[in-house]
C-alpha positions as CSV (number, residue, x, y, z in Angstrom):
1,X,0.0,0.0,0.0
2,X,2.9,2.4,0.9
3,X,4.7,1.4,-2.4
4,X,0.9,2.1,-4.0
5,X,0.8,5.4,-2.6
6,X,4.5,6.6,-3.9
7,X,3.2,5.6,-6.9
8,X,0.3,7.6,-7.1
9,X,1.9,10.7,-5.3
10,X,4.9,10.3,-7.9
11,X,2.2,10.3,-11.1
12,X,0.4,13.3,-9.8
13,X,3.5,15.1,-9.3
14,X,4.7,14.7,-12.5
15,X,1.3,15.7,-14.3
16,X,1.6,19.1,-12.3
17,X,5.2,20.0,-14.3
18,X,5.7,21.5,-17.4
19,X,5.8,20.0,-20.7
20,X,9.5,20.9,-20.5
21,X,10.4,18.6,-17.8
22,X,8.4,16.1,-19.0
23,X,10.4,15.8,-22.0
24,X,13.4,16.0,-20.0
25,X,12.3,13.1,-17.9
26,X,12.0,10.9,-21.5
27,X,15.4,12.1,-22.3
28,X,17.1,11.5,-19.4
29,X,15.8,7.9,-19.6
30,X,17.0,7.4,-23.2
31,X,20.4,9.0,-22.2
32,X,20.6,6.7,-19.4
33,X,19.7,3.7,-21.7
34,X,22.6,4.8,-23.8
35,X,25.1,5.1,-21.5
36,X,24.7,2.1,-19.8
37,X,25.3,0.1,-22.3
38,X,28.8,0.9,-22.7
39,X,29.7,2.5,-19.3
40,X,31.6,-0.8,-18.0
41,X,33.1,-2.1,-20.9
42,X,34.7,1.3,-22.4
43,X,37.9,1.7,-20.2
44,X,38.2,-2.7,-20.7
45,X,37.8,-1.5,-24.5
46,X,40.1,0.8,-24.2
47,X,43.3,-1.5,-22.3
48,X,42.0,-4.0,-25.3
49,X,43.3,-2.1,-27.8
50,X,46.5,-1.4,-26.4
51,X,46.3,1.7,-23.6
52,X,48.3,1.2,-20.8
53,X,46.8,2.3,-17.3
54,X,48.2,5.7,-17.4
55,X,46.9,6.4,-21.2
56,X,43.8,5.0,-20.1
57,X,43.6,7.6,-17.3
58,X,45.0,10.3,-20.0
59,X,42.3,9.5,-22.2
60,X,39.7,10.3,-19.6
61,X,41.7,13.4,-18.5
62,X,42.0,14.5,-21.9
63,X,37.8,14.2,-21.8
64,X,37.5,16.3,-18.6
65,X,39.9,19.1,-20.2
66,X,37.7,19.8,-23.0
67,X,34.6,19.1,-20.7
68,X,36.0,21.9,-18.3
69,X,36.3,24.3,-20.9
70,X,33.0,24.0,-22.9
71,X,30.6,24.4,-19.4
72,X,31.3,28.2,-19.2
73,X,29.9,28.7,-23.0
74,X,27.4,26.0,-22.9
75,X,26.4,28.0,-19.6
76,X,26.5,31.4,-21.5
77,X,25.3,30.4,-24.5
78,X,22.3,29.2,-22.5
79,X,21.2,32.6,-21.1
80,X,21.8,34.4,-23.9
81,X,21.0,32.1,-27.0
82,X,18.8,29.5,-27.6
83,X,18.9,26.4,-25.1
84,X,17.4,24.4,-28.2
85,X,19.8,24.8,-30.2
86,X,22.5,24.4,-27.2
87,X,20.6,20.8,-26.5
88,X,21.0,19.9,-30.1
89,X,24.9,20.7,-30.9
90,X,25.6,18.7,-27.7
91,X,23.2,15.7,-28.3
92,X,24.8,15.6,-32.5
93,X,28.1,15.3,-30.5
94,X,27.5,12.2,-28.5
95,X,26.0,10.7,-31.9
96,X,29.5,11.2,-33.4
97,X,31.2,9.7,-30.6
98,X,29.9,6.8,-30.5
99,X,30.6,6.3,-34.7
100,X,34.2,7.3,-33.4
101,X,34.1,4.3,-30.4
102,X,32.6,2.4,-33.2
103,X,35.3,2.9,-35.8
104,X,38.3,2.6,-33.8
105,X,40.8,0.3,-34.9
106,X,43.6,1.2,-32.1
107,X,43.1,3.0,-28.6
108,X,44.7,6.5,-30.0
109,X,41.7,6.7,-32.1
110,X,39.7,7.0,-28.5
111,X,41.1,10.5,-27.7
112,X,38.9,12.1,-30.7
113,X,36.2,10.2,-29.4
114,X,36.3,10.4,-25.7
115,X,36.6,14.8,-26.2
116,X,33.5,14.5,-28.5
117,X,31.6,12.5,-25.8
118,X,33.0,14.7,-23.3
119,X,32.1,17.5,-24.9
120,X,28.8,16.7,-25.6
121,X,28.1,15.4,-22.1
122,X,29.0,18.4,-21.1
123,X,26.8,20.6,-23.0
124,X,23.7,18.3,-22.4
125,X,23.9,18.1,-18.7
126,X,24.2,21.8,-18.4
127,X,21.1,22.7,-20.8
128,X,19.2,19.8,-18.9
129,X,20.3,21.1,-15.4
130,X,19.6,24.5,-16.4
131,X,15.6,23.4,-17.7
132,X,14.7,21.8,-14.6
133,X,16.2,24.2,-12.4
134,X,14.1,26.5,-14.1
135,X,11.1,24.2,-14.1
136,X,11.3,23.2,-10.3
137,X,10.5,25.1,-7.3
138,X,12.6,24.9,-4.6
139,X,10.4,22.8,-2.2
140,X,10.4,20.2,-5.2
141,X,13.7,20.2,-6.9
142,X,14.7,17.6,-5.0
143,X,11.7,15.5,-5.5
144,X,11.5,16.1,-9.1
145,X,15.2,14.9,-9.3
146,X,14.6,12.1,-7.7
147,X,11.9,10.9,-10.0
148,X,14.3,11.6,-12.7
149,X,16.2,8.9,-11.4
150,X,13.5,6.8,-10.6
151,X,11.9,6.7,-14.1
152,X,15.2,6.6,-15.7
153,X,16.3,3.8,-13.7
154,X,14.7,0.4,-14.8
155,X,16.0,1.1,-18.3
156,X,19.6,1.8,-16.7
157,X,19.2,-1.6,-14.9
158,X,18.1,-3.1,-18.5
159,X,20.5,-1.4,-20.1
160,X,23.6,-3.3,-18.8
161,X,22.2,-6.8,-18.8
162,X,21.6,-6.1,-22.6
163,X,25.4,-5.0,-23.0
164,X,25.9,-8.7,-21.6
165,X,24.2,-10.2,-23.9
166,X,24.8,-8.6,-26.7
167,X,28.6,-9.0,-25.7
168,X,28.1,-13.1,-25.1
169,X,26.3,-13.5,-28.7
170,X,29.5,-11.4,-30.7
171,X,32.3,-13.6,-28.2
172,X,32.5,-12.3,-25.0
173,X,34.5,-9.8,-23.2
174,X,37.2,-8.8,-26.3
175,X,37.3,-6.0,-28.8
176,X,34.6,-8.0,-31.4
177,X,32.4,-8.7,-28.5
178,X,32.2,-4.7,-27.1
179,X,32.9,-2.8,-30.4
180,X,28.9,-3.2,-31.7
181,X,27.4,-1.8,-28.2
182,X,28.3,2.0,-29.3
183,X,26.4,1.3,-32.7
184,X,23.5,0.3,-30.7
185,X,24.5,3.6,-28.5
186,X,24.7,6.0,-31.8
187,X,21.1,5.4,-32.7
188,X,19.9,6.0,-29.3
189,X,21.5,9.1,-29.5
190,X,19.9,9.9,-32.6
191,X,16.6,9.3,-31.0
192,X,17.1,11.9,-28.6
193,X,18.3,13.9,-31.1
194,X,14.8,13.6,-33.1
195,X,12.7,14.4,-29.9
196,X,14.8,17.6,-28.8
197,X,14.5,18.9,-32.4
198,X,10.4,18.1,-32.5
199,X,9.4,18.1,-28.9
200,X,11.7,20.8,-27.0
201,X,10.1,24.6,-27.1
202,X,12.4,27.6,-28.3
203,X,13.0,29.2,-25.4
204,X,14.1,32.8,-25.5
205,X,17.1,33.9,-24.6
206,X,16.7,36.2,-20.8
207,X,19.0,39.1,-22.1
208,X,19.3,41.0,-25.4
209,X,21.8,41.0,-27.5
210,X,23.4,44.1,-26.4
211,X,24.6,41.5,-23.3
212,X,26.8,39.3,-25.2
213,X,29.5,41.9,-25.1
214,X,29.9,41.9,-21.3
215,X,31.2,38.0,-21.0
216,X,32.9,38.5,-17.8
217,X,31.0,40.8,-15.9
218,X,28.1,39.0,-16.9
219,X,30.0,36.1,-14.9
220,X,31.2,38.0,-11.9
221,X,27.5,38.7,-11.4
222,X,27.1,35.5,-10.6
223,X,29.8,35.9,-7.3
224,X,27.5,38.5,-5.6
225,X,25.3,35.9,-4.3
226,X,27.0,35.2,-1.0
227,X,29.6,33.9,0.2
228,X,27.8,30.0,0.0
229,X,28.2,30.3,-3.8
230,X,32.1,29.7,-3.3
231,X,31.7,27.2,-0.8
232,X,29.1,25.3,-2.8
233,X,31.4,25.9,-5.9
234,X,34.1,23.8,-4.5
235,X,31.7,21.2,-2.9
236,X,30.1,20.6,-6.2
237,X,33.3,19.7,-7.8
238,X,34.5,17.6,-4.6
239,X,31.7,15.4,-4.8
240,X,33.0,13.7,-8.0
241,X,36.8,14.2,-7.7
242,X,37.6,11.1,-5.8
243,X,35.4,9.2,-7.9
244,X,36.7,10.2,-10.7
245,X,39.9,9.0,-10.1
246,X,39.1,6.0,-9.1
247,X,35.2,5.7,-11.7
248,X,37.6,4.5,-14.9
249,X,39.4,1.8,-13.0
250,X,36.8,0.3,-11.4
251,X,35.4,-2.8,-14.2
252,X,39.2,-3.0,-15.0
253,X,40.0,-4.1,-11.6
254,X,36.9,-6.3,-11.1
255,X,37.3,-8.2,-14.3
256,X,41.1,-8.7,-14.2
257,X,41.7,-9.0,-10.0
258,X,38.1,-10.8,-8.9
259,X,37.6,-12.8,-12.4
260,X,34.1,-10.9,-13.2
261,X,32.6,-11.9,-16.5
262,X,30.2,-9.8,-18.7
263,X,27.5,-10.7,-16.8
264,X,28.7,-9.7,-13.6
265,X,30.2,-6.4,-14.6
266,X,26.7,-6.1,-16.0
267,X,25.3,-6.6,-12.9
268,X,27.4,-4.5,-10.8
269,X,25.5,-1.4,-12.9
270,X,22.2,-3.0,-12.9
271,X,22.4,-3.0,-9.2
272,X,23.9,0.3,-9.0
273,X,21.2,1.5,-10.9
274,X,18.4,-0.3,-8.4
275,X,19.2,2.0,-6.1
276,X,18.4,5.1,-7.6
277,X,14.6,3.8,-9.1
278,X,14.2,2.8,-5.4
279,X,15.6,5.4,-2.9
280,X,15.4,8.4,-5.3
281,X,11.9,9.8,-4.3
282,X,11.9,8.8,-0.9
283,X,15.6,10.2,-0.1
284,X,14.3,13.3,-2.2
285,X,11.0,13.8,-0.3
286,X,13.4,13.2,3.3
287,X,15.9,16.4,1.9
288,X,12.8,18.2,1.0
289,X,11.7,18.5,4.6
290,X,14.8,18.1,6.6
291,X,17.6,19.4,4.5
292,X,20.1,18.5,2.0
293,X,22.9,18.3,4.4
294,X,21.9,15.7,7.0
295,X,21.3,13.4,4.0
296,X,24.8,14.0,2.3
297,X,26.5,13.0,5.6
298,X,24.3,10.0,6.0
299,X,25.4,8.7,2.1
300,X,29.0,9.6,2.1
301,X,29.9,6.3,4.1
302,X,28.1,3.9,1.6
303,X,30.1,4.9,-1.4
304,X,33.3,3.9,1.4
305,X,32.2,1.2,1.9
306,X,31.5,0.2,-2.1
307,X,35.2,0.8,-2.6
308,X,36.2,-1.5,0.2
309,X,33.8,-4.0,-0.4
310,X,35.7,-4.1,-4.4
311,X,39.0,-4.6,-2.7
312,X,38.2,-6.9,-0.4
313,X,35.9,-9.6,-2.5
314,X,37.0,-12.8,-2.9
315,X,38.1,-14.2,-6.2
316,X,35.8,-17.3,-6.0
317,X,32.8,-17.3,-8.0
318,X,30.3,-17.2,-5.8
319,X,31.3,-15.2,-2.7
320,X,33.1,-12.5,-5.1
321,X,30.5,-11.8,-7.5
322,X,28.1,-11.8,-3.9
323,X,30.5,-9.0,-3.3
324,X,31.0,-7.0,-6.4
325,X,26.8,-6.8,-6.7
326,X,26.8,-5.3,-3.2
327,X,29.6,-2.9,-4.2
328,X,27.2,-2.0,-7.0
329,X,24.5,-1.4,-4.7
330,X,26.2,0.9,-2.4
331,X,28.3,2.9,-4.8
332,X,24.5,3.3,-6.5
333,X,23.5,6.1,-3.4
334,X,26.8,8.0,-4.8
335,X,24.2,9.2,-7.6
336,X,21.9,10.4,-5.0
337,X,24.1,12.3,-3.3
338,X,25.5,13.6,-6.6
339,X,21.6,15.3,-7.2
340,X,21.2,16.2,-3.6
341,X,24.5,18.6,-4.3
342,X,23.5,19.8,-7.1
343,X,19.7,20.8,-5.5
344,X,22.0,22.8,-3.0
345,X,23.8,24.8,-5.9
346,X,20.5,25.9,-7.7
347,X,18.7,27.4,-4.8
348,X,21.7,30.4,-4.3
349,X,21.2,31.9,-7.7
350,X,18.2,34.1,-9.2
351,X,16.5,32.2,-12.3
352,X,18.2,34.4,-15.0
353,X,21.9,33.4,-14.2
354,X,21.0,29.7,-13.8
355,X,23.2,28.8,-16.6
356,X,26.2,31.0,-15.9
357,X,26.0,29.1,-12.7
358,X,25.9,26.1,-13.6
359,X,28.7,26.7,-16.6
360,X,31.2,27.9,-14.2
361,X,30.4,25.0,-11.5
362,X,30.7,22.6,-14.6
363,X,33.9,24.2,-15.5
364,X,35.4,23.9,-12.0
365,X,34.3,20.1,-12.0
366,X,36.1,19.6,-15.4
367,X,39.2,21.8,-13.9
368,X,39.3,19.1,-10.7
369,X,38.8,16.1,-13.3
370,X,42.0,16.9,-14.9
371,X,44.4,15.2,-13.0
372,X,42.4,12.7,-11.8
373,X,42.2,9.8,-13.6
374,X,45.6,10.1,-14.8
375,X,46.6,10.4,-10.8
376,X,44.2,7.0,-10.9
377,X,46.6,5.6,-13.4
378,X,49.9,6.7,-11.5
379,X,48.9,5.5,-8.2
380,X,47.7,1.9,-9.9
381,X,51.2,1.1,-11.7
382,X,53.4,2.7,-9.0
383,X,51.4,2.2,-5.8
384,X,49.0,-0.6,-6.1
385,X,45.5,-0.6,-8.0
386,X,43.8,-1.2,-4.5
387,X,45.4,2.3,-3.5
388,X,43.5,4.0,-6.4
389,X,40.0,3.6,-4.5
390,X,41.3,3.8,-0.7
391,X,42.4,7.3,-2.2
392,X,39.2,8.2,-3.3
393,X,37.3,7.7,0.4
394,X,40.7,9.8,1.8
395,X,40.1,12.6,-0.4
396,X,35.8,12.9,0.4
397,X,36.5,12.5,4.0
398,X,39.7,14.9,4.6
399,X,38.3,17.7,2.2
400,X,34.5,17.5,0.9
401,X,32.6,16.5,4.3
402,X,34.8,19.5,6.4
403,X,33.6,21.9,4.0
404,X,30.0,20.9,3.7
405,X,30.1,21.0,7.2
406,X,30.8,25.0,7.1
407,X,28.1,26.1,4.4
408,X,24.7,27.1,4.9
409,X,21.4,24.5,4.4
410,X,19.9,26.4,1.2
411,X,16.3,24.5,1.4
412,X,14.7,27.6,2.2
413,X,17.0,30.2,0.5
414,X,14.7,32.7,-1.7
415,X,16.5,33.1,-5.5
């Protein structure tokens, strides 16, 4: 009856938003579908065709770079252009990634590919961050987020049980076996594309052009806020650093130190992806009323203890994949926690410099990502691959929780 009621209360708050967010709910499940499909196989693709573990964390740094620097004119762009056309360009580009991932014959070929992808994330999480930011009030941005997840989530837990088996049918885990899940990804992509282009209204632009020609003060408005926008600045690009180191390394290590097969490096995101369709809403509807800090405390140990569950699985079939599922399902709150911070970041900033905003934060993630996964890569061939994910829980716990701890609760902050 309580799972009845959810339901019901989740269905009726979703017929009360806009036609906007509605279509950003279907794309959000489509993107997910895409993504999962390749998301564990791409850095074993990668090592496949010849990248070391330091070129396979330069490949992803080399994605972050270009990531870093297209948020502040996908952010810009935004308020002052056309967010359709924004949406578009960026949605095109993850269509000609995956023909890139497609194509590739050695790993070099990757670097075109991963900064296309990169890129085109980039552009299409800021203009869908910026729509339901301006969609959502503040007493149900967290809510609506969460049934983001929620509805997206049974096709992310799909998605990676289909990579599985369309990886068993064309030989198992090798370069043959992986190549044809990014064709299947490029026409997803080009679904999206079609519904953005016929679905998505042409919003205007909140500034005339007489704007364009003050970039950077337009930008420094943004810094006027209070002094929370710095601090939430630099939480919002903690809370992924340390999993960004360790994100690219983590099938790697499962399928060549705890023997996991297709099907259970498909099941790791499938249950990673449970968690979201399942604690999404209610999590959501708990930082609604309480606050978005108390909640971000309470997650930050499970994603610990997903790293330290990786390390310490067995390698016998049974007890380790027992182990690596469980990882999956813990590390799966890291996404929760991941919306939760972002909730905090739109409720500091008036409605007409939400993409600024959110192109600077997305720069200062990229900036942070930089290093990372190469620093991954260092620490696994010089240190120990273990190391790379102990690293990540020292880095959350020394730096991120402390300064959460020293920044304002924004639930009922006025924009």
């Amino acid at each position: 009856m309580n799972l009845q009621r959810l339901a019901q209360r989740s269905i009726h708050f979703a017929q009360r938003q806009t036609h906007s967010f509605k279509l950003m709910l279907g794309r959000r499940t489509l993107h997910g579908l895409a993504t999962g499909l390749t998301t564990q196989y791409s850095s074993i693709y990668a090592m496949m065709l010849g990248a070391s573990p330091v070129q396979l964390g330069s490949l992803q740094s080399a994605g972050n770079a270009v990531s870093a620097v297209a948020a502040l004119p996908a952010g810009w762009f935004i308020d002052y252009y056309s967010l359709k056309n924004v949406f578009l360009m960026g949605t095109a580009m993850l269509v000609a990634a995956s023909l890139l991932y497609f194509a590739a014959p050695v790993w070099t070929w990757l670097y075109a590919a991963i900064i296309i992808y990169y890129l085109g994330s980039r552009i299409t999480c800021t203009a869908c961050t910026v729509t339901c930011a301006a969609e959502l009030p503040n007493e149900g941005r967290a809510t609506g987020r969460g049934l983001c997840r929620t509805l997206a989530s049974p096709v992310a837990i799909a998605a990676p049980l289909l990579a599985a088996w369309l990886i068993s049918q064309f030989g198992g885990i090798s370069v043959e076996g992986i190549r044809p899940l990014f064709a299947v990804q490029a026409l997803i992509f080009v679904t999206i594309l079609f519904l953005l282009l016929t679905r998505l209204p042409a919003a205007h632009a909140h500034r005339g052009s007489g704007g364009r020609h003050r970039i950077l003060s337009s930008f420094a408005q943004i810094f006027q806020q209070g002094p929370d926008v710095v601090r939430l600045l630099l939480i919002m690009g903690l809370t992924e650093l340390p999993w960004t180191i360790a994100q690219p390394f983590m099938p790697v290590y499962a399928h060549d130190f705890k023997g996991a097969n297709e099907f259970v490096l498909g099941g790791i995101a499938m249950t990673s992806a449970l968690v979201p369709m399942v604690a999404s809403i209610p999590l959501g509807r708990l930082a609604d009323r309480h606050g978005r800090k108390k909640l971000l405390f309470a997650i930050a140990p499970l994603a610990y203890g997903a790293n330290l569950l990786l390390i310490l699985a067995p390698v016998s079939a049974v007890g380790g994949s027992l182990c690596l599922l469980l990882h999956g399902v813990l590390f799966g709150f890291n996404s929760i926690s991941m919306a939760l911070a972002s909730s905090m970041a739109a409720e500091i900033m008036p409605q007409d410099q939400m993409g600024r905003w959110i192109g600077v934060v997305g720069m200062f993630r990229g900036l942070l990502s930089i290093p990372a996964p190469t620093m991954g890569g260092l620490i696994w061939e010089h240190v120990g691959p273990q190391y790379v994910f102990l690293a990540a829980i020292g880095i959350d716990v020394c730096i991120r929780l402390p300064l959460l701890a020293f920044t304002r609760e924004t639930l009922h902050l006025s924009r």
